[in-house]
MIVEX-628501 format. One record per residue (C-alpha): residue number from 1; chain; x negated, z, y negated; residue in three letters. Coordinates in steps of 0.5 Angstrom, whole numbers, m for minus. Layout:
BEGIN
REC     i   ch      c1      c3      c2    aa
REC   NUM    A       X       Z       Y   ALA
...
//
This chain:
BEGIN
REC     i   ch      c1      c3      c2    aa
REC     1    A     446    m212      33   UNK
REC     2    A     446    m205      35   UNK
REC     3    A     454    m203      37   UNK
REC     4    A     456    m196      37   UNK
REC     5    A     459    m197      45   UNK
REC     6    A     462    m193      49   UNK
REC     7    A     457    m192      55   UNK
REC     8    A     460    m192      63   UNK
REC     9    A     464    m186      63   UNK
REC    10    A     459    m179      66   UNK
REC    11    A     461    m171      67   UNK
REC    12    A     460    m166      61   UNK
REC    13    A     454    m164      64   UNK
REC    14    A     451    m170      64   UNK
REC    15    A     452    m170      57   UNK
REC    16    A     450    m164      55   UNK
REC    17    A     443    m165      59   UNK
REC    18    A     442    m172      56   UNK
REC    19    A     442    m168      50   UNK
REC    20    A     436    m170      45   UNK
REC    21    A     434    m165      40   UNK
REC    22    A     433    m169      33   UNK
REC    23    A     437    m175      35   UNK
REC    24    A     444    m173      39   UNK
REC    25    A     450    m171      36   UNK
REC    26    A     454    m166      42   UNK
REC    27    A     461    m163      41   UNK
REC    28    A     465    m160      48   UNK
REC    29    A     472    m157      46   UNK
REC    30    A     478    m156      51   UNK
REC    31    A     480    m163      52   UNK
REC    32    A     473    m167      51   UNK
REC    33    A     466    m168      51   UNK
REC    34    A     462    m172      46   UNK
REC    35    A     455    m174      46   UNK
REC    36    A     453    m179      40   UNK
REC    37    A     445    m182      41   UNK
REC    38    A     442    m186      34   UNK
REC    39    A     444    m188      27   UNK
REC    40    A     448    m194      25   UNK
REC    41    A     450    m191      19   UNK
REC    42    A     450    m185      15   UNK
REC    43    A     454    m182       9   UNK
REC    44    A     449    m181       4   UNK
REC    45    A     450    m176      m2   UNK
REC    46    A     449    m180      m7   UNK
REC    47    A     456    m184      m6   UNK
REC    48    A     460    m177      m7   UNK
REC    49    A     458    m178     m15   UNK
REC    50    A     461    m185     m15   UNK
REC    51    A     469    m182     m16   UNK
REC    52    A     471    m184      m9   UNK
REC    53    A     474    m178      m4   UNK
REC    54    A     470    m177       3   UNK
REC    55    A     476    m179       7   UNK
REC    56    A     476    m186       3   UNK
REC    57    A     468    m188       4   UNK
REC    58    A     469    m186      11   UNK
REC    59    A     474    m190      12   UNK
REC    60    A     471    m195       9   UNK
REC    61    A     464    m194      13   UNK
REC    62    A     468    m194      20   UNK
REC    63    A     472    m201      18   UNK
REC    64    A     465    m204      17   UNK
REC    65    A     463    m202      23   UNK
REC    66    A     470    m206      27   UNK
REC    67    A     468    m211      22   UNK
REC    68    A     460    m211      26   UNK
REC    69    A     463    m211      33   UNK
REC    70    A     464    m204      34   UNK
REC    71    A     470    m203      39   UNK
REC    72    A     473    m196      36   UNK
REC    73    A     467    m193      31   UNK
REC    74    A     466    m186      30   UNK
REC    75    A     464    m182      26   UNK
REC    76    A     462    m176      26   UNK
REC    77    A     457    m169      24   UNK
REC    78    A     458    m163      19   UNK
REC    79    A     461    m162      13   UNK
REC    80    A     459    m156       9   UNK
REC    81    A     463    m150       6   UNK
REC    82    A     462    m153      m2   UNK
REC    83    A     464    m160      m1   UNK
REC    84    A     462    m162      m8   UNK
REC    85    A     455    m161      m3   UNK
REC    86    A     453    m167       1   UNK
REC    87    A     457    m168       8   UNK
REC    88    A     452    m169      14   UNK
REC    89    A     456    m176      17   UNK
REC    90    A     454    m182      21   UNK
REC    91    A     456    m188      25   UNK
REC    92    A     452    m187      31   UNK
REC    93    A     449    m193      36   UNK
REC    94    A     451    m190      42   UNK
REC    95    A     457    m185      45   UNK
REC    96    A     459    m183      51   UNK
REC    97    A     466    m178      53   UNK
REC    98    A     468    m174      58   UNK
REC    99    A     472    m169      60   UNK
REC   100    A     472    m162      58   UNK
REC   101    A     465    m158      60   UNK
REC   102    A     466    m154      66   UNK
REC   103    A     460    m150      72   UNK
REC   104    A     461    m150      78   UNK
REC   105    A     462    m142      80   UNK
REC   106    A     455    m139      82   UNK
REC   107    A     450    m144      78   UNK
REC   108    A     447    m140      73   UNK
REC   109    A     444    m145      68   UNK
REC   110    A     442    m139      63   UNK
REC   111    A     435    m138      62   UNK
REC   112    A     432    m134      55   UNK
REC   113    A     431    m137      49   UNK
REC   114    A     427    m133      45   UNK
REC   115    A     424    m127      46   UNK
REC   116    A     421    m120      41   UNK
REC   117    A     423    m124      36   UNK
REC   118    A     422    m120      29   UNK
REC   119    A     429    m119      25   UNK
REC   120    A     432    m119      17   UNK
REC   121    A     439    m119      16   UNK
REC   122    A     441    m122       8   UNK
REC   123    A     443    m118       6   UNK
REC   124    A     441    m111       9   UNK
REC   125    A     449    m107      12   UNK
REC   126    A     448    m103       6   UNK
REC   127    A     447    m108       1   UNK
REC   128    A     453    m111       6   UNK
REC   129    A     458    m106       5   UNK
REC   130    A     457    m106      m1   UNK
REC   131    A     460    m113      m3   UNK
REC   132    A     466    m111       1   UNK
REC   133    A     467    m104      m3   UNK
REC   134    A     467    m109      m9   UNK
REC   135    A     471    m114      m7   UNK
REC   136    A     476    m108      m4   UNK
REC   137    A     475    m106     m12   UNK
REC   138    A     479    m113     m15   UNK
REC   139    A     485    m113     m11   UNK
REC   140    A     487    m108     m16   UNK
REC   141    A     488    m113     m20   UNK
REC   142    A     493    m116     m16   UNK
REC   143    A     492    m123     m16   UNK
REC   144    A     486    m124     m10   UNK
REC   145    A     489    m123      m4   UNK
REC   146    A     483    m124       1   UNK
REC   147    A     476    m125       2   UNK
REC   148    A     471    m127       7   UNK
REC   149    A     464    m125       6   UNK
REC   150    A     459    m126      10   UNK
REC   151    A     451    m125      12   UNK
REC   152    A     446    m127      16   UNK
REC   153    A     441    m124      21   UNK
REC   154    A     434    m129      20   UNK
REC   155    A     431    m129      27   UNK
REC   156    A     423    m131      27   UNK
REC   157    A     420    m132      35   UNK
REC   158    A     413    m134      37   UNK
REC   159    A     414    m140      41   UNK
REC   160    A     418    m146      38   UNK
REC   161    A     427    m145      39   UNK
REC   162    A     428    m149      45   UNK
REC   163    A     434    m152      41   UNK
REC   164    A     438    m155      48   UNK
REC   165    A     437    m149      52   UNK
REC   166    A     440    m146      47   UNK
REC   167    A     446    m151      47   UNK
REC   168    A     446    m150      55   UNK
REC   169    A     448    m143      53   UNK
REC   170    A     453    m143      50   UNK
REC   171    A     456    m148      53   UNK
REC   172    A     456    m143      59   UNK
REC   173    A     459    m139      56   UNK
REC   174    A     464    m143      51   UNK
REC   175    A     467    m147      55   UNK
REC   176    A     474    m145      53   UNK
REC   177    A     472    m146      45   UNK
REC   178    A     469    m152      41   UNK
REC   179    A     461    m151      42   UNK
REC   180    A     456    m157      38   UNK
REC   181    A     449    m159      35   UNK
REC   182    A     448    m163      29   UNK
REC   183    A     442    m165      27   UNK
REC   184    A     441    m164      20   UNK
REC   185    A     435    m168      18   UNK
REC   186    A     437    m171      12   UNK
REC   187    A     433    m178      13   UNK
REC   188    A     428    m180      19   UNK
REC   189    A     423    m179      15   UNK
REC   190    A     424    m172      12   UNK
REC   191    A     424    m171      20   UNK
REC   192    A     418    m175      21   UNK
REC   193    A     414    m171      16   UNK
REC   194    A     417    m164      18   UNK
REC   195    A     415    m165      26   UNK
REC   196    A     410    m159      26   UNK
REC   197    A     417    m155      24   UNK
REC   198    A     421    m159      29   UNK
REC   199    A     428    m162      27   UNK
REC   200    A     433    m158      23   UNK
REC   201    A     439    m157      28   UNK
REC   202    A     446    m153      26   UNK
REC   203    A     449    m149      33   UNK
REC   204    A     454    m146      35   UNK
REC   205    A     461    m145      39   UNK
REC   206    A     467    m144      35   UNK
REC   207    A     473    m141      38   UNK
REC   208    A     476    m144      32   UNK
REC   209    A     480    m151      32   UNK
REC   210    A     482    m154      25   UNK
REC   211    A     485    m159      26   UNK
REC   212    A     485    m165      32   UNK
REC   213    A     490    m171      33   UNK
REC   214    A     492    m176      38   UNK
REC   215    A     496    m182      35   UNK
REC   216    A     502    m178      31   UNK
REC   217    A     500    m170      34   UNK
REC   218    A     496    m166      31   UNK
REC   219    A     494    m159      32   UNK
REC   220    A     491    m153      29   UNK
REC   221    A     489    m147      32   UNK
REC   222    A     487    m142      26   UNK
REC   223    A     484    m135      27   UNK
REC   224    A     484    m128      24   UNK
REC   225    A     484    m121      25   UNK
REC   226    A     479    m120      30   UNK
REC   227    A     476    m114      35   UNK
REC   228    A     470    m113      38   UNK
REC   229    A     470    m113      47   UNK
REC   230    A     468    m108      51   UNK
REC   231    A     464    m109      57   UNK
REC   232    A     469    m103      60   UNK
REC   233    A     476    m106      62   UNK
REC   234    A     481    m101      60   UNK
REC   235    A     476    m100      52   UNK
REC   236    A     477    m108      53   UNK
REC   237    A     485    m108      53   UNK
REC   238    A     486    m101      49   UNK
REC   239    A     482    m105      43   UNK
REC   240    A     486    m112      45   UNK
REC   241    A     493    m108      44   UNK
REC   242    A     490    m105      38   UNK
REC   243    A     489    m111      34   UNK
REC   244    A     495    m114      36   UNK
REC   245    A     500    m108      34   UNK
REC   246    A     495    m108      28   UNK
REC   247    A     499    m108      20   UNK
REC   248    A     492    m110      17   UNK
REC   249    A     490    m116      22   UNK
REC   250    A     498    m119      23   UNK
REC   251    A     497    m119      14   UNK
REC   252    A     490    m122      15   UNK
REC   253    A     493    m127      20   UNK
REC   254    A     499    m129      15   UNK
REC   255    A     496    m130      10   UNK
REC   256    A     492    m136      14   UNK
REC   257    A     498    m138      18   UNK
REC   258    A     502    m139      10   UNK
REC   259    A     496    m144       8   UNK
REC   260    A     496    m148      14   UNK
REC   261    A     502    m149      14   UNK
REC   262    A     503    m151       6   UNK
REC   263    A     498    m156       7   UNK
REC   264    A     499    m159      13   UNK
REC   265    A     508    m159      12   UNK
REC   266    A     507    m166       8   UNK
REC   267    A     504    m170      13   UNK
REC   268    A     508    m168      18   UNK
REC   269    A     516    m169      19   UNK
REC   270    A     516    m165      24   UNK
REC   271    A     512    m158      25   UNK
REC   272    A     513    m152      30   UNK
REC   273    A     510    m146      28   UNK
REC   274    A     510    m140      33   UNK
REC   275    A     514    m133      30   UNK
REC   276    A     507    m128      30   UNK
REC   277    A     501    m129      34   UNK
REC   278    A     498    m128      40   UNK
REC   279    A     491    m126      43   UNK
REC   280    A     486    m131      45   UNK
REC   281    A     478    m128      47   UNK
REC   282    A     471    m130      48   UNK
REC   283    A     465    m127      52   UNK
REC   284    A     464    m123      45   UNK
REC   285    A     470    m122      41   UNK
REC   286    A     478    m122      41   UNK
REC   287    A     481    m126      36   UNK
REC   288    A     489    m127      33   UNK
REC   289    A     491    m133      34   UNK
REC   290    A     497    m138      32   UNK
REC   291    A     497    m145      36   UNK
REC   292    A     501    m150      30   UNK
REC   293    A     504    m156      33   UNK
REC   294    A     507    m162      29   UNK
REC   295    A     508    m170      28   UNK
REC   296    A     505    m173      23   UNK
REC   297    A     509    m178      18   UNK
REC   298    A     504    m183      17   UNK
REC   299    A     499    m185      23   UNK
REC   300    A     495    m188      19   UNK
REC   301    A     493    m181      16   UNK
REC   302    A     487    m179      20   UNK
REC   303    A     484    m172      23   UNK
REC   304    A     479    m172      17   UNK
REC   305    A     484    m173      11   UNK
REC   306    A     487    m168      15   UNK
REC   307    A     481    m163      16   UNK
REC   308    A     479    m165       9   UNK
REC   309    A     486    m163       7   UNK
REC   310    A     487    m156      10   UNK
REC   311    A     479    m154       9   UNK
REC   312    A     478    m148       7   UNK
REC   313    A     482    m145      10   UNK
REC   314    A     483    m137       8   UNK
REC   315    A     480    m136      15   UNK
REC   316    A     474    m136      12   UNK
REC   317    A     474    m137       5   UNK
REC   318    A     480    m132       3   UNK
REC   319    A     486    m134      m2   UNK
REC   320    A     488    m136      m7   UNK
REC   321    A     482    m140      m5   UNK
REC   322    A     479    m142     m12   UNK
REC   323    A     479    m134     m14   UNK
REC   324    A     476    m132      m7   UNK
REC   325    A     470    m139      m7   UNK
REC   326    A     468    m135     m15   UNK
REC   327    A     467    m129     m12   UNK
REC   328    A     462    m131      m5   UNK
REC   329    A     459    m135     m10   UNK
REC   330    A     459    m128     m14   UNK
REC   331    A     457    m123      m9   UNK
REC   332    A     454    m127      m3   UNK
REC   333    A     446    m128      m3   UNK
REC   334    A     445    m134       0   UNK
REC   335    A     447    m141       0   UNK
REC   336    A     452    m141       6   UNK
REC   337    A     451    m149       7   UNK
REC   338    A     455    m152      13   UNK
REC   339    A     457    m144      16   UNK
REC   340    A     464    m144      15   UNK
REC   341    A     465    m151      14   UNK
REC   342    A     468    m156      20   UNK
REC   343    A     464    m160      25   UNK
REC   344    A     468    m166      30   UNK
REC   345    A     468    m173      29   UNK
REC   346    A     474    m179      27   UNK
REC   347    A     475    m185      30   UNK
REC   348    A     477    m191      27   UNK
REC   349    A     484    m190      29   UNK
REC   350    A     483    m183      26   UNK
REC   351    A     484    m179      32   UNK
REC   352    A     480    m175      33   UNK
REC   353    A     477    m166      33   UNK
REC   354    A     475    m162      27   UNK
REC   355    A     472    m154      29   UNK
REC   356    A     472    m149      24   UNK
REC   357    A     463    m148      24   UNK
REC   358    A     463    m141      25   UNK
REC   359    A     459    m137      31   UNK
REC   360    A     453    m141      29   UNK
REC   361    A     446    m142      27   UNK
REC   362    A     441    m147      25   UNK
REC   363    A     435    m147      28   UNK
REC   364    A     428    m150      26   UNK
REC   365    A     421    m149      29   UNK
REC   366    A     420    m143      30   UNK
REC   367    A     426    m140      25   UNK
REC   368    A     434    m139      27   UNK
REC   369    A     438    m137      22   UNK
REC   370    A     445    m134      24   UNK
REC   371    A     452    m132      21   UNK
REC   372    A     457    m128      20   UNK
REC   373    A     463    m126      16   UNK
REC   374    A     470    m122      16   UNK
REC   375    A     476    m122      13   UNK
REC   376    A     477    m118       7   UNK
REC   377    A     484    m115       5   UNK
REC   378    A     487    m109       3   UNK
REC   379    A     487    m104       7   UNK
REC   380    A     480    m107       9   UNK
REC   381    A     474    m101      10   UNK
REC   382    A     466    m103      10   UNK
REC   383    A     464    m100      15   UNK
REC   384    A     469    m103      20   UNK
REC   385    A     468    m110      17   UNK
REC   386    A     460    m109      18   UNK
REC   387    A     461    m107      25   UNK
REC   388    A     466    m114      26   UNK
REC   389    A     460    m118      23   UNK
REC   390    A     455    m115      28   UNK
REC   391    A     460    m116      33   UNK
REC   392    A     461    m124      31   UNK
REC   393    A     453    m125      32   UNK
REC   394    A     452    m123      39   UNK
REC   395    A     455    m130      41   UNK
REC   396    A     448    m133      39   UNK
REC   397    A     445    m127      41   UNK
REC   398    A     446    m126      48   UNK
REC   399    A     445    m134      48   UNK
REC   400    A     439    m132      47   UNK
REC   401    A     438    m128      52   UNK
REC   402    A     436    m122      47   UNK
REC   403    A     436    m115      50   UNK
REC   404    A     441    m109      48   UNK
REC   405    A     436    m106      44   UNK
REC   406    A     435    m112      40   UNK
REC   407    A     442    m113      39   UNK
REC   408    A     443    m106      37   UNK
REC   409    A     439    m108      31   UNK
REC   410    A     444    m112      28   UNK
REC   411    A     448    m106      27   UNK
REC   412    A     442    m103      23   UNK
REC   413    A     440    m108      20   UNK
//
């Protein structure tokens, strides 16, 4: 009988070597680090048309695994934008934990991924702005408030992604954020029949936390309003006190924290909610940023009926939510999948951490596909929200050790 056990205890980045394309599931965050090797059980599609919720299959799929031998299961994996499409879970044979992701001061673990890579961004910046305008047009009417709009930038190399290095990369860089890699093969033999194109892998490192729990703590982490950093200090601390004091990106802001709150509020019988917001950086980008803190009602409730309760948050879809989601689907060319959903793990004791999947790709073969989106409000201006999106996809970028001038291609398009 195969067990979904803990192996003896490694560092991090012992985790983050033993990473296999294809077959492992990894996730770091502030806290902790997951390495999952294998297939127990997997939520398969079909079952999200029989009338049970995500949260209740999954409950039972993680009681099944106790009741085989498992001491604590868990799940974990992706799920998309649309959750009416298919989540991409699983109880996995083998896991592994460790402390959070941290590199000795000197080793330089970077090496390039990819290079002269060929570039189209979907749509093309133009075609970008003007879904923004169009969006900008329907506020008038009064009753949308927000909209994240997204693109993405298509990226062809000549050799083969190497996937793991790219996921070192970003580690090295992310060691403050929730940095991940799912295999996205649908089914063993799907990625048996495809190995001549290699796995389909969904990268990246959010700096976004939806929500985590421990026992009766919880915590959400949302972000929005966001500026590009500078490489000059004083430029980078003039654009972080911009976005601070800025009325459109605190409105932006608010929006996100009134949601959040609203959907986590029944849970809780307590929840403490900072009065505005504070800044928080990555390596590419300043974002606002409020820390929710609460204790739940119930410990029976878990990190995923949390996640699946507050997501989408009007962080990356907008609000009201149903009006915003018509809209992507309307203006959007192209099937967001799983950017824009949540990636993390639950355990049958539902704790567990689930991050916003954003600053992410996914890769296969030869092939990346990135995304990157901005929040659109009143107030909002096209070309700025294009500058932003450009901006947002220099995470993966730089992991890929592309040079300036491939970057500033992005801008162009």
């Amino acid at each position: 009988m195969l067990k979904c056990d803990a192996a003896p205890a490694a560092s991090a980045t012992q985790l983050l070597e033993q990473y296999r394309t294809g077959s492992s599931f990894f996730f770091s965050s502030p806290r902790r680090t997951l390495l999952a090797q294998g297939q127990w059980a997997r939520w398969h599609a079909q079952e999200q048309d029989e009338g049970i919720s995500l949260t209740r299959r999954v409950a039972d799929l993680l009681a099944a695994a106790r009741q085989a031998g498992h001491e604590v299961p868990v799940v974990a994996g992706a799920i998309p934008f649309d959750v009416t499409k298919p989540a991409q879970l699983i109880v996995p044979n083998a896991i592994q934990w460790a402390g959070p992701l941290s590199f000795e001061p000197g080793i330089q673990m970077e090496q390039p991924v990819a290079s002269a890579c060929e570039m189209r961004a979907i749509p093309e910046p133009e075609k970008y702005e003007d879904g923004v305008n169009q969006v900008l047009a329907r506020f008038s009417a009064g009753a949308l408030q927000k909209v994240v709009l997204s693109r993405t930038l298509h990226i062809t190399s000549p050799q083969a992604v190497d996937v793991h290095q790219l996921l070192r990369n970003l580690a090295y860089h992310n060691t403050h954020g929730y940095t991940f890699a799912v295999n996205l093969a649908a089914e063993r033999e799907e990625c048996a029949a495809d190995a001549h194109e290699g796995p389909r892998t969904l990268i990246g490192a959010s700096p976004e936390l939806l929500v985590t729990k421990t026992g009766l703590q919880i915590k959400a982490n949302p972000l929005a309003g966001s500026a590009a950093r500078s490489d000059d200090p004083i430029e980078d601390k003039r654009r972080a006190a911009a976005l601070l004091a800025s009325a459109k990106d605190r409105y932006e802001h608010e929006v996100v924290i009134d949601a959040v709150v609203a959907a986590l509020r029944p849970y809780c019988k307590k929840l403490d909610v900072p009065t505005g917001p504070s800044l928080v950086q990555t390596k590419t980008m300043w974002h606002l940023s409020t820390e929710i803190t609460g204790e739940l009602a119930d410990v029976s409730v878990s990190s995923l009926e949390l996640a699946m309760a507050l997501h989408p948050t009007p962080a990356i879809c907008g609000t009201p939510t149903d009006l915003a989601r018509d809209v992507i689907h309307e203006i959007e060319p192209f099937d967001r999948e799983f950017y824009t959903g949540t990636v993390g793990w639950c355990d049958a004791n539902g704790d567990g951490e689930w991050a916003v999947t954003i600053r992410c790709a996914e890769a296969e073969g030869r092939s990346l596909r990135l995304f990157a989106g901005a929040g659109i409000v009143a107030g909002s201006n096209a070309a700025a929200e294009l500058a932003e999106t450009s901006a947002k996809f220099r995470t993966l970028l730089l992991a890929m050790g592309l040079n300036q001038q491939q970057l500033s291609m992005t801008r162009e398009g």
